[in-house]
N, C-alpha and C positions, 0 to 999 in steps of 0.2 A: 667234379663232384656236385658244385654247385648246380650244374645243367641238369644232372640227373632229378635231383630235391626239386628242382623249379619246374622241370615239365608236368612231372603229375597233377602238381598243383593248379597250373594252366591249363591242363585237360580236364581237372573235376571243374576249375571255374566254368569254361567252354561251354560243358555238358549243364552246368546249373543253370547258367543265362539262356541255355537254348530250352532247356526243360519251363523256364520263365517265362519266355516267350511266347512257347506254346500250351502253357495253361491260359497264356492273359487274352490270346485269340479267339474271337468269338463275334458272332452275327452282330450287328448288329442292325435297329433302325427307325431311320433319319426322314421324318417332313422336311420340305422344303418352305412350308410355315404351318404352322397349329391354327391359326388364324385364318377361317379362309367366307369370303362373301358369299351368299349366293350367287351358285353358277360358276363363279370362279374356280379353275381346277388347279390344287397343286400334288406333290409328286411326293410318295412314298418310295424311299429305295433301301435295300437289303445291302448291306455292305460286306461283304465276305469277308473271312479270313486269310490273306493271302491269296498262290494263286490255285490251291484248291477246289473243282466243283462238287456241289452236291452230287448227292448220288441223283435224286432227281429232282424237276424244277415244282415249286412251292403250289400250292392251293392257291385259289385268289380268295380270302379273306372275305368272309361275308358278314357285312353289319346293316341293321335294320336303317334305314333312310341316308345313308352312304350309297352313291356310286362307285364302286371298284371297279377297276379294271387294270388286265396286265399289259404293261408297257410295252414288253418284249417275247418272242417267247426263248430265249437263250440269252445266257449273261453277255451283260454292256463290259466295256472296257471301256478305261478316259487314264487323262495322265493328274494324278491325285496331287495335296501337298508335298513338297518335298521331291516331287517330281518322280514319286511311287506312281506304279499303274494301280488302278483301283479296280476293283470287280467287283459289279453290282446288279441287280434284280430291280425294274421298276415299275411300280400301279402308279396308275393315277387317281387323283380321288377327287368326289367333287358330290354337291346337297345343294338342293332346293329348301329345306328342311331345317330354320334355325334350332340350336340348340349344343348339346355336348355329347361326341359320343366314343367310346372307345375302342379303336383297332384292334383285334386279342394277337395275344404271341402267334407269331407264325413257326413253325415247325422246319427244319431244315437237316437233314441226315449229311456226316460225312466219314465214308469208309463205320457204316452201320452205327455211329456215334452220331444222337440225335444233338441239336444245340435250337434252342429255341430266341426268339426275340423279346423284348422286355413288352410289354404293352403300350401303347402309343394315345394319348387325348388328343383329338381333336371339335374344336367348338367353329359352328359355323352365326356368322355373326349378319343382321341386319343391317343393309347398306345405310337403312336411313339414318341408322344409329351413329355415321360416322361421323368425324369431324372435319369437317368443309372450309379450305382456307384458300385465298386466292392472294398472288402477288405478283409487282407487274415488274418487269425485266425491260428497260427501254420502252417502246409502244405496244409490245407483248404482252396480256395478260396471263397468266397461269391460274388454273386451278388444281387444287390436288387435296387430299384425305391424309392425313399423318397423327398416330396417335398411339400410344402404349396400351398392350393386352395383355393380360394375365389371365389364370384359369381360375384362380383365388382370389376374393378381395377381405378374406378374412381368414387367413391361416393361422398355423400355430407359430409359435415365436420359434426361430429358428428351424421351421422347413423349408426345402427347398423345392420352387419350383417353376415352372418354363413360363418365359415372360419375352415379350416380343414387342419391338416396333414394325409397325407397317404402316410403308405409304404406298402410296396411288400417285402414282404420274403419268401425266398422259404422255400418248404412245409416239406422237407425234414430232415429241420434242426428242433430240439424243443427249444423253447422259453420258458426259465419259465417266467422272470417278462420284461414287454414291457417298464414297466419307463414312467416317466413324463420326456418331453423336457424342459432343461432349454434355452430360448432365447432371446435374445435382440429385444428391441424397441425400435422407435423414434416416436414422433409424435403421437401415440396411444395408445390406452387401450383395453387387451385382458387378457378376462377370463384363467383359468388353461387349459391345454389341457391334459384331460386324454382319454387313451386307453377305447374304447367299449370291450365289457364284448365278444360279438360276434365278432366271427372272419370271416370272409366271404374269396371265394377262386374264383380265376380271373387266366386262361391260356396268361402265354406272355412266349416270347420266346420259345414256343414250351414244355414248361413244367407248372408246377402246381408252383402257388406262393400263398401265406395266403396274403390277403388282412386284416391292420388293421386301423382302423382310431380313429383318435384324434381330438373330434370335439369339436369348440369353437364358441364365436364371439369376433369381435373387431370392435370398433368403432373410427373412429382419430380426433386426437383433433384440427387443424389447418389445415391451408387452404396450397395445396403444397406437394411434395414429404413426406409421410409418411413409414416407414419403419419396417416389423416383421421379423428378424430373422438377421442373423442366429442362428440354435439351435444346439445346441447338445443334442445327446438321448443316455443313455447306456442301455445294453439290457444284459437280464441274459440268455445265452445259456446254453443246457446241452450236455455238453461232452461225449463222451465214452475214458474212461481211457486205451490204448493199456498195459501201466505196469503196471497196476493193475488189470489183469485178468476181464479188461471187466468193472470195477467197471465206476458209472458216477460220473463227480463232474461238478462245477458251473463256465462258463467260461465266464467274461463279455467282452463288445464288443462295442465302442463307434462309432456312427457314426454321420454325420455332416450335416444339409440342408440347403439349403442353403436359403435366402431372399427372402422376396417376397416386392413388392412395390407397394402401392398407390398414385396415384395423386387425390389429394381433391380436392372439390369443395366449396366454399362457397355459403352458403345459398344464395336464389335469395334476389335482396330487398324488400321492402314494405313490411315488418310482420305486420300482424293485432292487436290491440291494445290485451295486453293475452298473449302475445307468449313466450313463458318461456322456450325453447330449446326442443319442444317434437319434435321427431322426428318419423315420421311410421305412422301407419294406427288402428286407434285407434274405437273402442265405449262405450258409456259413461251410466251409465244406474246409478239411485241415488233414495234410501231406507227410508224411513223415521220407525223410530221402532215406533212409534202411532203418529196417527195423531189425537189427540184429549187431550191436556193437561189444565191443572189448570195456570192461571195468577203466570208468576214469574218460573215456570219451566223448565229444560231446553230440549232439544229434541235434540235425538240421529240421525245421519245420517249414512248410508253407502254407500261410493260413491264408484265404482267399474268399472277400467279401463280397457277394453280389447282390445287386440290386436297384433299386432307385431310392436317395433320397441325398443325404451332405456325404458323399464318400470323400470329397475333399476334407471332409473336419473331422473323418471318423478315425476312433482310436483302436489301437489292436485288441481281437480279444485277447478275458484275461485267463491265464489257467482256474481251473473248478477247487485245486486242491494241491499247492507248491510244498505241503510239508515233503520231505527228501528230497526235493529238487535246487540245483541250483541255477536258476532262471536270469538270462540276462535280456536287458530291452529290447524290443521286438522294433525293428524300423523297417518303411514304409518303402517299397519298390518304385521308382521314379515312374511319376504320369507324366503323359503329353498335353494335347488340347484335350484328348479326352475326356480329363477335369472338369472341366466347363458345361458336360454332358450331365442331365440330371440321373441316367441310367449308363449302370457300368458295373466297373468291379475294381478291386482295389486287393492287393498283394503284401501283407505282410512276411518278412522271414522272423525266424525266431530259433534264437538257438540257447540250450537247455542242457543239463550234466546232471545225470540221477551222482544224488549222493553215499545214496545206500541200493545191492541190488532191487529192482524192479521189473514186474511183468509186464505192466501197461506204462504206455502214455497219459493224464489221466485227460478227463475233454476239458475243454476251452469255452465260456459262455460269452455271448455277446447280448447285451441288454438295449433296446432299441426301443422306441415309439411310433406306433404305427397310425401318422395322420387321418388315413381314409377311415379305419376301423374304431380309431380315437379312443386305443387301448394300449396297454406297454406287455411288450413280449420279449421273453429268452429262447436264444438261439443255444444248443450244446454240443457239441461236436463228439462223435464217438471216439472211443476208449481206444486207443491204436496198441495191438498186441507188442512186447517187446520183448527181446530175446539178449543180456546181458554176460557174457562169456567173461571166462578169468581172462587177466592183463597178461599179456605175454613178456610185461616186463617186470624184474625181480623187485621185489617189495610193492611195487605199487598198489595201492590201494584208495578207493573212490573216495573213502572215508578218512578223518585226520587222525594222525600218526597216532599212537598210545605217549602218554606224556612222562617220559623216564627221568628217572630221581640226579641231584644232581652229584658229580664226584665227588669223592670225601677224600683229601691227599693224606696220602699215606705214610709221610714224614716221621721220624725216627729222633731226628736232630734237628738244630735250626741250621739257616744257607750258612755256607763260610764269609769271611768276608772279603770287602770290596777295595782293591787300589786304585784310589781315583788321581793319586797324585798327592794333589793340595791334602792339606790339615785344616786348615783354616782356612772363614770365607772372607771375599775380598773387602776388602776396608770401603766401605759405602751406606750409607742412610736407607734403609727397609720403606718402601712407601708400607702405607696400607695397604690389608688384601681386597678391599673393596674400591679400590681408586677405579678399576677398569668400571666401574659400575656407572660413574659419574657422565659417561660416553652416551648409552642407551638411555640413560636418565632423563639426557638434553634434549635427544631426541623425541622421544616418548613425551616430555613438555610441550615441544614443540608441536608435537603434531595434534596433545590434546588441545592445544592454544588456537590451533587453526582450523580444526573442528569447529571448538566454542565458538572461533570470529565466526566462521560459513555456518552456524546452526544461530545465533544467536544475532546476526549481526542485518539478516532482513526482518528480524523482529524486532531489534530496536532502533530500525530507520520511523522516520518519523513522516506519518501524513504531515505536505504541505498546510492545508487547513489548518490542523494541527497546531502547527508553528505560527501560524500568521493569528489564533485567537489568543496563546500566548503572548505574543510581541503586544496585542493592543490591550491584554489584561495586565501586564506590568507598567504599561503607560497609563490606564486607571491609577495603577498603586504611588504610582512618582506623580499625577497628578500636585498643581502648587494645594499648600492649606488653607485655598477661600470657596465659598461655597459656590459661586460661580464656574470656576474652570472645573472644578472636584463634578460637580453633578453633571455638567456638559459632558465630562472625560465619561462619567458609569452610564449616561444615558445614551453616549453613543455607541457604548461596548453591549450594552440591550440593546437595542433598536436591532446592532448588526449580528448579535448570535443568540439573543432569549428573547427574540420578540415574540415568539408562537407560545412561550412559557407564562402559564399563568399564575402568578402566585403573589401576595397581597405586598411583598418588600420590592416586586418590581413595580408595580403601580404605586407605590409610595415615592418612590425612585423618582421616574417621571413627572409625577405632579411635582415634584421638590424641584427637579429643573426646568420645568416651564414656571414655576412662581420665581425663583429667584435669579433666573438668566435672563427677566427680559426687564430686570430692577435695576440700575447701575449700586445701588447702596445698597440691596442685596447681596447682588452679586461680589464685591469686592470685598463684603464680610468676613469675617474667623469663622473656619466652620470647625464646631467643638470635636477636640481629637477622640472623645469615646463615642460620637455621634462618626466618626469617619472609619472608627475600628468596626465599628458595627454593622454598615454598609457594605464594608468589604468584607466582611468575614460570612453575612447571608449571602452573598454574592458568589463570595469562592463557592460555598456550600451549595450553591447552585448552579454552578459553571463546571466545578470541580468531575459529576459525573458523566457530565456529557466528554469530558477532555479524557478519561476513561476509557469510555465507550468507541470516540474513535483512536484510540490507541489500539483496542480489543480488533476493531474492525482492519487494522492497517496491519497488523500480526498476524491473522489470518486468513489474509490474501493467496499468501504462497501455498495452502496448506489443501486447496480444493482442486490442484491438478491429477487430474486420473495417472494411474501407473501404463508409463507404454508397454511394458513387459506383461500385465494383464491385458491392455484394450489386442495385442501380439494373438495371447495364447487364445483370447476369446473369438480369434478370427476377424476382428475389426484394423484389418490392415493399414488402411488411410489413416485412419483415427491414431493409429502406435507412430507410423513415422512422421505425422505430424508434431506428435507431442515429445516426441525426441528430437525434432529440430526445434522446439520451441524449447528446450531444457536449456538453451543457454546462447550466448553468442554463437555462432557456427565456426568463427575462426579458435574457440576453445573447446568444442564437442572430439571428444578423444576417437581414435580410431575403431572401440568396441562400439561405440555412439552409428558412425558411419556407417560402422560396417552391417549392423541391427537394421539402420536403415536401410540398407543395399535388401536386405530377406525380408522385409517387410514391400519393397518394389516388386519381387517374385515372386511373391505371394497374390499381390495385384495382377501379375501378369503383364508386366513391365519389365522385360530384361534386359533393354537398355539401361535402362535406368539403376536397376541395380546394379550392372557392369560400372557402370557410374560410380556410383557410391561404394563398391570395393575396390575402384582407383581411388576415390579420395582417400580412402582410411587408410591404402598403400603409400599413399602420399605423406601424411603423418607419422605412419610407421610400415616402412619399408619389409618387414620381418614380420607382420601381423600373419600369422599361418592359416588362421581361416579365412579372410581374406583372399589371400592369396592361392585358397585350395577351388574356394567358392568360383573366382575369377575364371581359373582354367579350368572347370567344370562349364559355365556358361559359354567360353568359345569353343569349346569342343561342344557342345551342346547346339548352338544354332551359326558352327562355323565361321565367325569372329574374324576380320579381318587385322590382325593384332602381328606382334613382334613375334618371328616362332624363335625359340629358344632350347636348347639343346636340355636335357634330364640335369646335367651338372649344375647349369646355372639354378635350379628348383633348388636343388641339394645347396648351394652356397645360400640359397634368402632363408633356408629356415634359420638364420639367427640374425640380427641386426647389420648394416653395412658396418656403422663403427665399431665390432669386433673388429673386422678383420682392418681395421684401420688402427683400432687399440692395439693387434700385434707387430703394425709397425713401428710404432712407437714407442712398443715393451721394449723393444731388437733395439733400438736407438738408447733409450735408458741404460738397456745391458750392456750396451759396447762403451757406453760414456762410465757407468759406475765401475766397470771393468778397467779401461785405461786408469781413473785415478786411486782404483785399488793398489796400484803397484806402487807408484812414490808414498803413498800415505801408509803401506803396511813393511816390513821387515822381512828378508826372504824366509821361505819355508813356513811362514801365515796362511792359516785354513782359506781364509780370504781369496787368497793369491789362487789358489785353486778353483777356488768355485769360480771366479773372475774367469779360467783358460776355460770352465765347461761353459759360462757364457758366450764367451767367442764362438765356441764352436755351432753351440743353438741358435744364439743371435741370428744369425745371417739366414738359418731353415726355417726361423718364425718369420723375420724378414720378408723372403720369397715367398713364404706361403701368404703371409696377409699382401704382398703387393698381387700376386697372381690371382687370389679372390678377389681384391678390390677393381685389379683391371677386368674381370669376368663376370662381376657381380651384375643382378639382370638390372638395368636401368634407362625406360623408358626416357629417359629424356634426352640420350644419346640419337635415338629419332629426331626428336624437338624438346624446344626448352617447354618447361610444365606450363610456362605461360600460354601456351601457343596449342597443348594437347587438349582435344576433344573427343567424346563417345558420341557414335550414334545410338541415339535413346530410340529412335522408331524402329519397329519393329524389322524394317527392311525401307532403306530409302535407296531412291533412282538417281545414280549418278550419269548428273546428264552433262553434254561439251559444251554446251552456255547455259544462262542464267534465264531460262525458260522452260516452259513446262512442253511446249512442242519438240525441243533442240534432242538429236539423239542419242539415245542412250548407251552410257557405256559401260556400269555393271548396275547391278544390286546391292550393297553395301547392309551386310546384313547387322541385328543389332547388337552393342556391345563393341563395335568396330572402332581402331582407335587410328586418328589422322590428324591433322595438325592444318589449320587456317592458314591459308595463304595472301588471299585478297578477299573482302564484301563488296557486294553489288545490290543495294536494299536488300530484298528476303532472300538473297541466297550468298554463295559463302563457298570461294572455289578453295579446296581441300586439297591435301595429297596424302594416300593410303601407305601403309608400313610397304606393302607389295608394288611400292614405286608406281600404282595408276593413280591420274589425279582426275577432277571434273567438278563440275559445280552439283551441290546440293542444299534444302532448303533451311533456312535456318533453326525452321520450327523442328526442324529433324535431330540437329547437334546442340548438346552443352559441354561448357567447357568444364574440365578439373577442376581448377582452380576460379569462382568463381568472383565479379566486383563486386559482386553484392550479395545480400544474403538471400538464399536458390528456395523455390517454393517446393513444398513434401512432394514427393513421389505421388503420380494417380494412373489411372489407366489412360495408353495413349489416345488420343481425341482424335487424331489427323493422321492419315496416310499419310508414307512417304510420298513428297512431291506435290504434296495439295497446295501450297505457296503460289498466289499468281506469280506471275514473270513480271520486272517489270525491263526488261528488256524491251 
């Protein structure tokens, strides 16, 4: 019966994710840089949708002071990410002719269904304008260009848009690995920048240079100077060895770019009611899966946003008009790299239950900001006809029940009564009925006691400072009673904390202890006790607000840390898991702490790292269920080299290990309280009974909790937690020694859990759950369990494998 219920349900799934698949399909197309020199040519390609051909091949695109030309005339194949074939369409493009201009949508038919491409900028830039940097490698000098491009240097606060490193290398030298830049920001948020797979080739200075570019976007988060870089990039040259007959080795080579800057703008004002930070150029188009349901059912929507501008931060639209609806949250269909793409589209589902009959759907608006046009526009999606049929089941009804009155008992007589036995109650002392009170009482104290200490208790720590003008103003006040040691003691306590203070009792002060401390018969005088009240008491009066003021300032220290949960929702990723590993020691950040921080790594585009960090929080609590849903979502996601584990074991962690250890324990309690029920009670005692159904449960809770506990999933049966580690890089090269030549024997993709066996400087030979072992690079793995306190999640900086050898 079960099979029956569960295939339909797998065949509507089937059909949903296939129907999702191919709405999300679509052209689209990719420069190989936006950036390009005079004369330099780079390459526009059409990426198809699967393996699909148009009906026929494309126009070649014509723009005024643009060279176009087609690449081919029949579509390319190549073997894509993921080890997909890709099919694509290519021009190449190329200008004499600085300036900015734009490719329009190319047009593309399939099976008489047109699909169009998003528009493409490209700006051609003045060689002289670059930036010229030379460095010398042993007797080699190098020269090369490396510098950050944008299209903007004054956008709106939170647009997004396509930003680029390009350098120039000359062609001469070989490059094996090009590296990811690690760089700083302020103020913004920018995707990973990785090297294009194509290398394209641009004449400067009278010779041949390899153009390669690093294409991103970034969008800033505040109004005002915003700042990307500088970065650093290392790059793996190959050598020719002179003392070793010719042989090559791996020479790396760090070089430096420098900043680029933004000046924000903020948004205009008057946002239209809706406006929820879309930012770009957007269309809105909304699906309904039937339009013709049974009362009381509820109906699937798919809302599907296209366009260019933050579809990473944009929110679902919202319905126009939910009165009779009951509307539940609309969530986001998983993106790929796509993301990282300034033009796309984005999938919501949304599912919805009319509460009263209905004809329509009603539309869904989306409220947006349109950068180029530098005006704010609504999107409305049309009215979807609906057709709502009676329920085929009895009573049911969309709407709540009618609220009926309640029984009135129709008794005649009172009950008869009751033989309980006894007459009389047992001879014993009545507590009070409030005594169980006194339990939650203690409680409820206690925990408001430990509140007040954690709310009250960095407020009443004390500046250092603080403390130390104290100690030397009570030794003013015990000063002896002669006028010598008294005005030495107040004038040193001036000197060292009111010397900047002007005011007529401190120069009274000082003149008094330079006349009478450098007198011997001055000095060892009586100095009059209302002449001694009086100095201390203008004194306090003047000491007194400064000891105040920094008490006020020591108070509210704690009070100016931003919310992670805000800097989270606002898309400022770095900035949220920073400030949640700064919330506390890391060996007392709870497992919701961890685990925030693991989706804030994800968020960056980091899934080692947050595989990471929802092992730690599994580590703390074993039974954390997002956590642990998030986890096997990421290895099933970029195929994890991790422990596989059968469906049962999932089923055993959603509750903590020490249940099922508490019901071995309960089985042991039961069978001990059971055996001394018998001597302590009299036969035929209620006791004595319950005591034989213990026996018989004991032993079935018993097995049950030993059998969870023996099956319960626990990685450390691998290795002890001391020893496990994640690959945080995105994909590291497990190579048979501790070099970057030595060959290689898998991929170790990120998220991957293996266990240290021996270190060799920067590398660290490993063995994987799938019994293969090899060396990989340090900078690739961290541990679980860390010595020291681990720094916030960022975007990875280094390919796997970039570590010299020092083999």
């Amino acid at each position: 019966m079960n099979r029956l219920i569960h295939l339909p349900i797998a065949l509507f799934l089937l059909l949903a994710s296939a129907g999702t698949a191919g709405a999300a399909a679509m052209v689209e197309a990719v420069m190989s840089s936006r950036f390009l020199v005079r004369g330099e040519s780079g390459t526009l390609e059409l990426l198809l949708p699967g393996e699909v051909e148009p009906d026929e091949m494309p126009a070649t695109p014509v723009v005024e002071g643009l060279v176009i030309k087609q690449g081919a005339f029949r579509i390319q194949q190549r073997q894509g990410p993921s080890r997909r074939t890709e099919y694509y369409i290519p021009f190449t493009i190329s200008s004499y002719e600085i300036g900015t201009y734009v490719i329009p949508s190319i047009e593309l038919t399939f099976g008489g269904v047109p699909q169009r491409t998003a528009p493409v900028e490209v700006r051609i830039i003045d060689e002289k304008k670059l930036n010229l940097s030379s460095t010398t490698v042993g007797n080699l000098k190098i020269t090369y260009f490396a510098a950050f491009h944008a299209m903007k240097d004054k956008p709106f606060v939170g647009e997004k848009q396509p930003v680029e490193l390009k350098i120039y290398f000359p062609d001469d030298i070989y490059v094996i690995d090009w590296g990811i830049p690690e760089f700083e920001r302020d103020g913004l948020s920018a995707w990973r920048f990785q090297p294009q797979p194509r290398l394209d080739r641009a004449p400067l200075l009278g010779r041949g240079f390899v153009a390669v570019s690093y294409p991103s976007t970034v969008s800033t988060n505040r109004p005002g100077i915003s700042t990307l870089g500088p970065a650093n990039l290392r790059l793996q040259l190959r050598m020719i060895s002179v003392d070793n007959f010719g042989g090559a080795y791996a020479q790396p080579l760090n070089i430096t770019i420098p900043a680029i800057q933004f000046d924000s703008k903020p948004l205009p004002p008057g946002e239209p009611e809706g406006f929820e930070n879309a930012i770009g150029s957007f269309e809105l188009s909304v699906q309904a899966g039937e339009t013709q349901i049974r009362e009381g059912d509820p109906i699937t929507l798919e809302m599907t946003v296209r366009g260019a501008g933050n579809l990473d931060a944009l929110n679902p639209p919202q319905l126009l008009d939910a009165e009779g609806w009951k509307v539940y949250d609309a969530s986001p269909a998983e993106r790929g790299e796509e993301r990282r793409e300034l033009a796309g589209e984005v999938t919501f589902r949304q599912f919805m239950r009319p509460l009263r009959p209905q004809r329509a759907i009603p539309p869904f608006r989306l409220t947006y900001f349109d950068p180029v046009r530098e005006v704010y526009d609504t999107l409305l999606s049309d009215a979807i006809p609906l057709n709502v049929l009676p329920s085929t089941l009895p009573g049911a009804s969309p709407s709540p029940p009618q609220v009926l009155p309640m029984p009135l008992e129709e008794m005649t007589d009172i009950l008869g009564v009751v033989n309980s036995g006894a007459t009389l109650l047992a001879a014993r002392k009545n507590l009070p009925s409030w005594i169980w009170q006194v339990i939650p009482a203690l409680v409820a104290a206690g925990l408001i006691i430990r509140i007040a200490a954690q709310k009250l208790a960095p407020r009443m720590r004390k500046d250092p400072e603080l403390i130390n003008r104290e100690r030397e103003w009570k030794e003013v006040e015990r000063a002896p009673n002669q006028s010598g040691p008294f005005y030495r003691s107040a004038g040193h306590f001036i000197e060292r904390w009111l010397g900047d203070r002007q005011d007529p009792l401190i120069a009274e002060v000082l003149a008094k202890r330079d006349q009478v401390c450098f007198r011997q018969e001055s000095a060892e005088a009586k100095i009059d006790r209302s002449e001694r009240q009086r100095v201390l008491r203008q004194l306090r009066r003047i000491a007194l607000p400064l000891l105040l003021a920094f008490a006020a300032l020591t108070a509210d220290r704690a009070s100016a840390a931003e919310d992670p949960a805000a800097l989270f929702n606002e898309g400022r990723y770095d900035d949220a898991a920073k400030a949640w590993l700064d919330s506390g020691p890391f060996e007392q950040l709870s497992p919701d702490t961890l685990f925030n921080i693991g989706n804030a790594a994800y968020r960056l585009g980091s899934p080692g790292e947050a595989a990471l960090y929802y092992r730690r929080a599994l580590e703390r609590d074993s039974a954390h269920p997002e956590a642990r849903q998030n986890l096997r979502f990421l290895e099933r996601k970029f195929g994890s080299i991790t422990v596989k584990r059968p469906d049962y074991q999932h089923q055993l962690a959603r509750v903590p290990l020490s249940f099922w250890q508490g019901l071995v324990w309960a089985s042991a309690w039961i069978l001990a309280i059971g055996l001394l029920a018998f001597p302590a009670t009299r036969p035929g005692a209620g006791v004595r009974i319950a005591a034989i159904a213990g026996f018989v449960t004991a032993p079935l809770l018993a097995l049950g909790g030993l059998l969870a506990w023996r099956h319960y999933p626990d990685d450390a049966r691998f290795a002890p937690a001391r020893e496990q580690v994640v690959i945080v890089a995105d994909s590291s090269e497990v190579r048979t020694d501790a070099a970057r030549t030595a060959p290689k024997v898998i991929d170790a993709p990120a998220g991957s859990l293996c266990r240290i066996l021996a270190r060799s400087g920067e590398w660290a030979y490993v063995a994987f759950t799938n019994e293969s072992r090899g060396w990989v690079p340090l900078v690739d793995i961290q541990p679980i369990l860390p010595e020291t306190t681990p720094q916030p999640p960022k975007l990875r900086t280094a390919p796997a494998g970039e570590t010299e050898s020092d083999a």
